[in-house]
N, C-alpha and C positions, 0 to 999 in steps of 0.2 A: 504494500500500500504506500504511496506514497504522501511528502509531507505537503499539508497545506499551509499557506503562507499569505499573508492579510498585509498588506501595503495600502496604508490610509494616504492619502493626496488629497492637497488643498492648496496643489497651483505654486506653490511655492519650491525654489530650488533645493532643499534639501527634501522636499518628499517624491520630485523628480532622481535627485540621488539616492536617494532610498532603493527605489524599484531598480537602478540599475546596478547597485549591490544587491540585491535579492537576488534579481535576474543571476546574472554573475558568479554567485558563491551557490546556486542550488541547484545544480541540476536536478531533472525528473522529479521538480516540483510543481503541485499544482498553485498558480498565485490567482489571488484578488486584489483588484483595487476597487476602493471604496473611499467613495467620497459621500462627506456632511452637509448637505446645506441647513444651515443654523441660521433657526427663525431671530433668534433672538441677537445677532450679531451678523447685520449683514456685510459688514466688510470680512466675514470669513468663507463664506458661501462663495465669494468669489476671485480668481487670481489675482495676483499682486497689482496688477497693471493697468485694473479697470477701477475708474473714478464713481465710487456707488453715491455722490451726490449727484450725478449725471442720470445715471442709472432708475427705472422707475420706483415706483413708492413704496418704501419698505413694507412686506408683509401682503402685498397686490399681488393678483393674480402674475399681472404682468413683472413683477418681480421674481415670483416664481418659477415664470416660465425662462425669464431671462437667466435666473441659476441655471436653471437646468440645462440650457441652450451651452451656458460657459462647462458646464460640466462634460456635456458631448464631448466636447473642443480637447475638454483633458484628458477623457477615456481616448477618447484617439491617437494623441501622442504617445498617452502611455502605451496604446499597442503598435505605434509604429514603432515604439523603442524595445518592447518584447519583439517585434517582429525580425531587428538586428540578432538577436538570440534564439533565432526558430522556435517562439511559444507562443500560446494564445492566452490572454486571460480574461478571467473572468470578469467584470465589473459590477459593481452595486451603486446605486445613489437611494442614500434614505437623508430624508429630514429627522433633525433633533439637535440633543447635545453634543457635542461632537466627539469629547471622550465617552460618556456614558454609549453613544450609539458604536464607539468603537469595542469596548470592551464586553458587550452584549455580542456583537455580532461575532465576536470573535469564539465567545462562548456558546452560541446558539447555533453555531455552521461548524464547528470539529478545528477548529481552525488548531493548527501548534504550533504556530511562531508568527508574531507581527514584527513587521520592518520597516521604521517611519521616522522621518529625522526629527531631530533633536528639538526644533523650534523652526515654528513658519517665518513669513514674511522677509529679513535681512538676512543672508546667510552669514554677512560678517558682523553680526549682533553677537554681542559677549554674552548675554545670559549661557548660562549651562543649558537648561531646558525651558522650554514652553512653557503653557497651562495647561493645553491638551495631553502634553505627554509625559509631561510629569503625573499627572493625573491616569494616562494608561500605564506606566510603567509601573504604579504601586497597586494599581487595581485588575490590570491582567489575570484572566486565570489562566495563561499563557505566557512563553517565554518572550521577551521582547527584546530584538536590538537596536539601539538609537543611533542613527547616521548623523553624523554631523563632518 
């Protein structure tokens, strides 16, 4: 049987790094990536690069649809970068919190290893870790490695 492998993204370059150390160190594994959109914080629903006072009115349809439209964008990269690595993966998009939605699904799908960097938005940010992942890394019922 092989190991299943949960790669959360939110557009940011280390959760782009992430997948490609996953990719990378695991062969004959099955991956996910899953993405958050978090009602409650819409500058994280979407990549670094899109201005969400521009963007339409938080918690609107059209809001939501525009997440989800950015999220397409990132499932796709993500598989043209699996596709350098001949594999296919999986994808998810669920709404909520974005560690609680990780570490459920991580739990709820067999998952045995998450692989997700360290902290979104600046890669050359000094914090050690995020809020997301500091918050998955003590709450995993799974092993996690943080990319940074």
């Amino acid at each position: 049987m092989s190991k299943r492998i949960l790669v959360p993204m939110d557009g940011a370059p280390l959760s782009e790094k992430a997948l490609e150390v996953a990719l990378s160190e695991n062969d004959d594994a099955e991956f996910t990536v899953l993405h958050v959109i978090d009602p409650a914080d819409p500058g994280y629903s979407y990549p670094i690069d899109v201005d969400v006072t521009r963007e339409p009115l938080h918690g609107s349809e059209a809001w939501y649809e525009r997440a989800e439209e950015l999220a397409d964008d990132l499932f796709e990269d993500a598989q043209e970068t699996a596709a350098d690595y001949d594999v296919e993966l999986e994808t998810e998009l669920v709404a909520g919190t974005p560690a609680r939605v990780i570490v459920d699904y991580a739990a709820d799908n067999d998952i045995d290893h998450i692989i997700m960097g360290s902290h979104g938005r600046d890669e050359e940010s000094r914090i050690l870790l995020g809020s997301v992942t500091e918050t998955v890394a003590f709450r995993s019922p799974v092993h996690v490695t943080l990319v940074r």
